[in-house]
C-alpha positions in Angstrom: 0.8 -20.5 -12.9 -1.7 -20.5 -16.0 -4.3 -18.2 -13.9 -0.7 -16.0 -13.5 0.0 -16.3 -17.7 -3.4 -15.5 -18.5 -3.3 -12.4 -16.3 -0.6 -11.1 -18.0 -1.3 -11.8 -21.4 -4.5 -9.8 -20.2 -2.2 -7.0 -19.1 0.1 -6.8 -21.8 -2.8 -7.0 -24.5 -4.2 -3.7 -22.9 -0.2 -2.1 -22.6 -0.6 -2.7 -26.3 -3.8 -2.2 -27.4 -5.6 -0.2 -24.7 -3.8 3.7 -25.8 -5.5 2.9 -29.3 -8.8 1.6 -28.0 -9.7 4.4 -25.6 -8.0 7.3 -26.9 -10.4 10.0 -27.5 -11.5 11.7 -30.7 -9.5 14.7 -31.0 -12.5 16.7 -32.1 -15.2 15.0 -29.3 -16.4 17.0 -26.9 -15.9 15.1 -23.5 -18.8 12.2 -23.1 -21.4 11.8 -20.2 -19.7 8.3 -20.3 -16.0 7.9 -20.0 -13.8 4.5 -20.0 -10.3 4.7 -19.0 -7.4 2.3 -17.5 -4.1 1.4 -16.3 -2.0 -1.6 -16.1 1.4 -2.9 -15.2 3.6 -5.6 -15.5 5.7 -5.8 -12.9 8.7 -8.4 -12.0 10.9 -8.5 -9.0 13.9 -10.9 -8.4 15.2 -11.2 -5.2 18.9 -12.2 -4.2 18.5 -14.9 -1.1 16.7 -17.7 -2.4 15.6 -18.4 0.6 13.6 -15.5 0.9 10.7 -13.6 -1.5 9.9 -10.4 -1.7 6.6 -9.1 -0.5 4.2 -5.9 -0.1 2.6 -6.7 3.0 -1.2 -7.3 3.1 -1.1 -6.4 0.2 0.1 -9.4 -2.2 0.6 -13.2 -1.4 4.0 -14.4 -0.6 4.8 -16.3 -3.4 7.3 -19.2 -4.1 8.2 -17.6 -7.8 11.4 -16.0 -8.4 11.2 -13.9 -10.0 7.7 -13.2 -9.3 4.8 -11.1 -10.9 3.3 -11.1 -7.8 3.9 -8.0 -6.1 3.7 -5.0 -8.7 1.3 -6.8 -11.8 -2.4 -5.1 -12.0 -4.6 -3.8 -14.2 -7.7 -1.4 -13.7 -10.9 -0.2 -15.3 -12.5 2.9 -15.0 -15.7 4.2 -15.7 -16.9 7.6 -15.0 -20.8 8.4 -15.9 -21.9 12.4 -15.5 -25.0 12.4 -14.3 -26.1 16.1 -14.8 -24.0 19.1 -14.5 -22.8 18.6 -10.5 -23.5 14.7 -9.9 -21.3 11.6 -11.4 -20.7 7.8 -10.8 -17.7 6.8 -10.7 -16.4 2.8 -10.6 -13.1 1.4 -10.9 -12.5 -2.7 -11.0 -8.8 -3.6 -10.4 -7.5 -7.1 -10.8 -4.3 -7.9 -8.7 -2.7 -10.6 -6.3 -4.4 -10.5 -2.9 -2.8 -11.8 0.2 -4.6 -15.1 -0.5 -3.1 -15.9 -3.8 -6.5 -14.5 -5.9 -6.4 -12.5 -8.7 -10.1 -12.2 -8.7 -11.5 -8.6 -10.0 -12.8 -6.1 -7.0 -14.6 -2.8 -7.2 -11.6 -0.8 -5.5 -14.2 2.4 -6.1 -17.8 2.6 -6.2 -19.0 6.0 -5.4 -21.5 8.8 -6.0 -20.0 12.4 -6.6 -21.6 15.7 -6.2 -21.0 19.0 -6.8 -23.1 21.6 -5.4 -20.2 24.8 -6.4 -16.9 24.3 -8.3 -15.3 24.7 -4.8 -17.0 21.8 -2.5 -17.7 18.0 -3.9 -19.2 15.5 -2.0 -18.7 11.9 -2.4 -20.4 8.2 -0.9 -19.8 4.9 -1.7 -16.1 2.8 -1.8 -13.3 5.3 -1.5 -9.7 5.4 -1.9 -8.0 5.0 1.3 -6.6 8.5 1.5 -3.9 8.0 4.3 -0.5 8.8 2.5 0.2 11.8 -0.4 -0.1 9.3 -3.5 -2.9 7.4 -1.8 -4.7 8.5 -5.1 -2.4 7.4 -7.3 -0.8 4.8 -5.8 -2.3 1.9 -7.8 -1.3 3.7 -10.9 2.6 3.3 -11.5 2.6 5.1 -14.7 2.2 8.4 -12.1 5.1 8.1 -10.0 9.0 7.5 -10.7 9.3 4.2 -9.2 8.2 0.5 -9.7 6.5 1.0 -6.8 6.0 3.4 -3.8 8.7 3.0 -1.7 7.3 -0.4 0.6 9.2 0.9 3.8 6.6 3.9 4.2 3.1 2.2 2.2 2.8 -1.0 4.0 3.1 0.7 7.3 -1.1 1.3 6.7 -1.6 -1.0 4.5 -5.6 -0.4 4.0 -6.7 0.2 0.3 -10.7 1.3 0.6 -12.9 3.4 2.8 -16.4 1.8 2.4 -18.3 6.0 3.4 -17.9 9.4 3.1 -15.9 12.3 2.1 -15.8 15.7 1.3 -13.3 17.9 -0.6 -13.5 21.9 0.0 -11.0 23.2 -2.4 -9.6 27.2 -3.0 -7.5 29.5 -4.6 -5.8 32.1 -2.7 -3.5 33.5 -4.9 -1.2 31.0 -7.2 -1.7 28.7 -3.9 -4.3 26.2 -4.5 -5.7 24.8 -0.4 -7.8 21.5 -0.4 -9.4 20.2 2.7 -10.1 16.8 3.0 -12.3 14.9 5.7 -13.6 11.4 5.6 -15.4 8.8 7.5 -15.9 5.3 7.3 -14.6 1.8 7.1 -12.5 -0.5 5.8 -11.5 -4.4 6.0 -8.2 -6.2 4.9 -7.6 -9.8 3.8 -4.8 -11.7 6.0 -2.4 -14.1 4.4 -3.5 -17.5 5.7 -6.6 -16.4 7.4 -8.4 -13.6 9.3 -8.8 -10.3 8.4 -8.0 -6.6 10.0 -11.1 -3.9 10.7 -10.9 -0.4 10.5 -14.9 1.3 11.9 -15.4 4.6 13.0 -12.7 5.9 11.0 -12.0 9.6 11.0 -9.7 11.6 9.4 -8.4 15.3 7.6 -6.2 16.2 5.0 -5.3 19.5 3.8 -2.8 20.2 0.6 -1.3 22.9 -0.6 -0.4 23.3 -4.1 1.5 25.3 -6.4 2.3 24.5 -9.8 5.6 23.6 -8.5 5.1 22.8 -5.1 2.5 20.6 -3.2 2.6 19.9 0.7 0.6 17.9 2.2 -0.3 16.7 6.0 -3.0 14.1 7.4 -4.3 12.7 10.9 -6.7 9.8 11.0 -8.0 7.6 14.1 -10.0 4.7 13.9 -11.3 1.8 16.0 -9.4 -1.3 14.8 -9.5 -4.9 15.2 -7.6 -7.8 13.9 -8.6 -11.7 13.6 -5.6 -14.1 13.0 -6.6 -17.3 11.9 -3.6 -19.1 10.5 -1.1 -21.9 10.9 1.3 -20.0 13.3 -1.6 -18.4 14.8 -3.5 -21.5 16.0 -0.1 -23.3 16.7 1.3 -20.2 18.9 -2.2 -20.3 20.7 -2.2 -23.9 20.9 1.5 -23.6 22.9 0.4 -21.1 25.0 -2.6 -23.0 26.3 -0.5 -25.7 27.6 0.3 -23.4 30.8 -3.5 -23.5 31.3 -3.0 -25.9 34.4 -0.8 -23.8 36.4 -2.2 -20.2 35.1 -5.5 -20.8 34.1 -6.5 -17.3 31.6 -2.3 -16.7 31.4 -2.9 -17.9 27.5 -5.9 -16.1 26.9 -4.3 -13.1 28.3 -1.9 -12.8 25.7 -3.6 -13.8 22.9 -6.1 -10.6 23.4 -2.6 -8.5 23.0 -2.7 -10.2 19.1 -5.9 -11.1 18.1 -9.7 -8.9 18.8 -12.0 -6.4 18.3 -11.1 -3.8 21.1 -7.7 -2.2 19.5 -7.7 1.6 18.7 -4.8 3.4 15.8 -3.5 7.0 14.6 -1.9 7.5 11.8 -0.5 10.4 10.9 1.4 11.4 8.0 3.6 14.5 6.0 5.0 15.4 2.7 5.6 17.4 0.3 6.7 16.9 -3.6 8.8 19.8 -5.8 8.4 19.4 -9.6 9.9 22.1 -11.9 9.5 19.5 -15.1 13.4 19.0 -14.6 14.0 18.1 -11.1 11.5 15.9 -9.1 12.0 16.2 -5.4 9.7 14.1 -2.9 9.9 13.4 1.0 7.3 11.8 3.0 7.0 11.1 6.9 4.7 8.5 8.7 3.6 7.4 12.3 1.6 4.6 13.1 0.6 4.3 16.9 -1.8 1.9 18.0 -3.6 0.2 21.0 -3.2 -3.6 20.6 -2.7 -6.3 17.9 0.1 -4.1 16.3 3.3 -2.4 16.3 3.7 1.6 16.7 6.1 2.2 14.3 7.0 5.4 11.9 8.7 5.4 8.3 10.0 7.8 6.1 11.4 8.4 2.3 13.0 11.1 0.3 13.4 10.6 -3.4 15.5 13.0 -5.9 14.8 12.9 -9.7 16.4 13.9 -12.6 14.6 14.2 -16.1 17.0 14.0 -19.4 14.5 14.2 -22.1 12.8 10.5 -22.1 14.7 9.2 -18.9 14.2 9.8 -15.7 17.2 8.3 -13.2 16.1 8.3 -9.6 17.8 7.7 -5.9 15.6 6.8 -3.0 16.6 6.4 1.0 13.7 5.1 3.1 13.6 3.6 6.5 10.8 1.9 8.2 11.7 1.4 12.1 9.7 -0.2 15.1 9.0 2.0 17.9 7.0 -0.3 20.5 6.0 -4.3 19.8 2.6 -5.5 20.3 3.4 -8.0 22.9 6.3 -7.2 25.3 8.8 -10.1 24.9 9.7 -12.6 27.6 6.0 -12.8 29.1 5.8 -16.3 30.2 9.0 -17.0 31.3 9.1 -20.1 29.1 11.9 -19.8 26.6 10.2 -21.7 24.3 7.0 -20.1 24.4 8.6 -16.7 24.4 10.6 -17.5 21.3 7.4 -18.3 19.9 5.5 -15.4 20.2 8.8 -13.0 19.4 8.9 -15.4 16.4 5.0 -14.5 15.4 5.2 -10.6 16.2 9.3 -10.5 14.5 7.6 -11.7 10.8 4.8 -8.3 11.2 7.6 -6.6 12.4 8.4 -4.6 8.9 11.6 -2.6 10.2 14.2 -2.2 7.3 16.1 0.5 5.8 17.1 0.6 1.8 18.7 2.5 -0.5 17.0 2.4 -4.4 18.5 3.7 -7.8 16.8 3.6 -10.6 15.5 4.7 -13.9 12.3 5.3 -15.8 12.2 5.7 -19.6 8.7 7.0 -21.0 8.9 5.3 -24.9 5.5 6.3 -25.4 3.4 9.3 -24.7 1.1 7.3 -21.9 3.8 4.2 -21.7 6.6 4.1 -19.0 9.5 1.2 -18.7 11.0 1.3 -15.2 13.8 -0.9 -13.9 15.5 -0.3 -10.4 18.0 -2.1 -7.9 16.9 -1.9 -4.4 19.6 -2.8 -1.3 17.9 -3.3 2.2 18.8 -4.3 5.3 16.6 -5.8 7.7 16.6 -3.8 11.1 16.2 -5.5 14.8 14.0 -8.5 14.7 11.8 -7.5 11.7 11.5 -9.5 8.7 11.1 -6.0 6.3 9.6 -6.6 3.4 10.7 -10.0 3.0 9.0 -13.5 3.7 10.8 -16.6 4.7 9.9 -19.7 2.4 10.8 -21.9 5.4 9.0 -19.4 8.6 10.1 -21.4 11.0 13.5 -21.9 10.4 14.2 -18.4 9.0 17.1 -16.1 10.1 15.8 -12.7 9.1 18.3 -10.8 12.3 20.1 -7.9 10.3 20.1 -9.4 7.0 21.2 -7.7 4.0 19.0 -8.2 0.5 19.2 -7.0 -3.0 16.6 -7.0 -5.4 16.0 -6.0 -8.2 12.4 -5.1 -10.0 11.3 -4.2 -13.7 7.9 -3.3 -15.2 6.3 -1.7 -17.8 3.3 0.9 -16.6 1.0 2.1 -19.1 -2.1 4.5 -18.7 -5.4 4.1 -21.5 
């Protein structure tokens, strides 16, 4: 809990501070160097107190409620021109991992070059760019919500591409067409143990934007693999095994449907966003399909804004729903063992639909307060977005949850 206090005293010093610290000279010309940030503090409460709310792979569940957890982090920026077509860019953000660290990461690192206004280049530690606000989506202060709605953004939960990318952009009339392929790879922390592999990663985007209207639509495929390594793991394995004697390799079998290096994914996503300064309209489709260790699975959101001056009320309807498990159920024949492993695929099983009303208030020119009440209900034999405090007890089946999450998101 200090490491926690001290974080946010950190966070709420720059929500303070940081507009007056960095804010440029109104008479500079823009710098070769250039330091700029964002931070929020976040808080979510949720209603079951048997249960917490989580991002998946994305922050540690956490036995606080309410908890700081999932939506506190604060980033640093530093851009560096190099020249008239070349820059550095580096960005160190500071958030709960899936292990319970708050410990500082480079979340970019990367080399930029522009040969012509209309092509850029870049190498080095990427922003996954899988969604429409993969860009942003760190940076609360840029969207309507506490948080991008969970149902679609865990479904890839990856946050870096350690490679390369390019970015052909043009104008063809009032249209504005980017074109954006990358390559590389990424790696993911796991919550108790192991971690998740993305190599050989390939993928396009293309946007279109207007001043009111951007589309967007992006494919990616990738080689994946995925190493548990915790409690429930090693105990699930650890069952299994006992039917070594009369199926010697029946364990093993199995387990390579969880846990290796030979999976392959697809991920493919929509969306487009209408923003007339008034009304803010935004819709966004997902699919997941993948060869091993996980769920295929698509998600979806449409959010409808309305701006009265300061305030900005908002209503949200997102759905996340399974579409094939990643081990058939009732393999062994062994009702225990088969509860078992439909007990450790049901808790990464995120399948939940919500409905979210909100509002955000912008009391300062870079400064946003947001607070929102979100109602799920958990689909199937998903757990959602939610985490048991007791796992192995817990009776997620078609559970309904409220929760409701504050923060204050400010840009420097």
């Amino acid at each position: 809990m200090p490491r926690l206090i001290r974080f946010g005293l950190v966070v709420f010093g720059l929500a303070v501070f940081g507009p007056f610290l960095f804010a440029p000279s109104l008479h500079a010309e823009a710098p070769p160097f250039q330091l700029s940030g964002f931070a929020t503090i976040g808080m979510v409460a949720t209603g079951q107190s048997d249960l917490r709310f989580i991002r998946p792979s994305i922050n540690h569940p956490g036995a606080e409620n309410p908890d700081f957890g999932p939506d506190t982090i604060v980033g640093i920026q530093g851009n560096m021109a190099l020249g008239q077509r070349a820059s550095v860019v580096v960005q160190i953000t500071s958030r709960e991992d899936p292990l319970g660290s708050y410990e500082p990461r480079a979340s970019l690192a990367f080399l930029s070059y522009s040969p012509t206004p209309y092509f850029t280049v870049r190498a080095g530690r990427l922003r996954v760019p899988f969604f429409m606000h993969s860009d942003t989506v760190d940076i609360n202060y840029a969207h309507p919500w506490v948080r991008p709605p969970t149902e679609v953004y865990s479904l890839n939960p990856f946050q870096d591409l350690d490679g390369i990318d390019f970015l052909f952009r043009g104008d063809f009339g009032n249209t504005n067409i980017e074109v954006h392929p990358y390559f590389g790879d990424s790696v993911l922390a796991i919550y108790q143990g192991g971690n998740s592999h993305l190599s050989n990663t390939r993928g396009l985007n293309v946007t279109a934007a207007t001043d009111r209207l951007t589309l967007f639509a992006g494919y990616v495929e990738s080689d994946f693999a995925i190493k548990w390594s915790g409690a429930d793991f090693l105990a699930l394995g650890a069952g299994l095994h006992q039917l070594d004697p009369i199926l010697p390799g029946y364990a093993d079998s199995i387990l390579a449907q969880i846990s290796g290096n030979k999976g392959f994914s697809t991920f493919s996503a929509v969306g487009a966003q209408w923003d007339d300064g008034i009304w803010l309209l935004i819709g966004e489709y997902v699919r997941l399909n993948s060869r091993l260790y996980t769920h295929d699975a698509h998600a979806w959101e449409v959010t409808a804004a309305r701006r009265f001056g300061n305030w900005t009320p908002y209503l949200t309807l997102a759905r996340h729903t399974e579409d094939k498990p990643s081990v058939a159920p009732n393999q062994t024949g062994v009702p225990m063992l088969d509860a078992a492993i439909d007990a450790f695929t049901s808790a990464r099983n995120l399948s939940q639909r919500s409905i979210t009303v909100g509002t955000r208030w912008d009391f300062h020119r870079n400064a946003a307060l947001k607070l929102e009440f979100n109602h799920a209900r958990i689909s199937g034999k998903g757990w959602g977005n939610f985490f048991a405090r007791d796992p192995f007890n817990a009776n997620m089946r078609d559970r309904s949850i409220n929760t409701v999450g504050v923060s204050v998101d400010v840009t420097f």
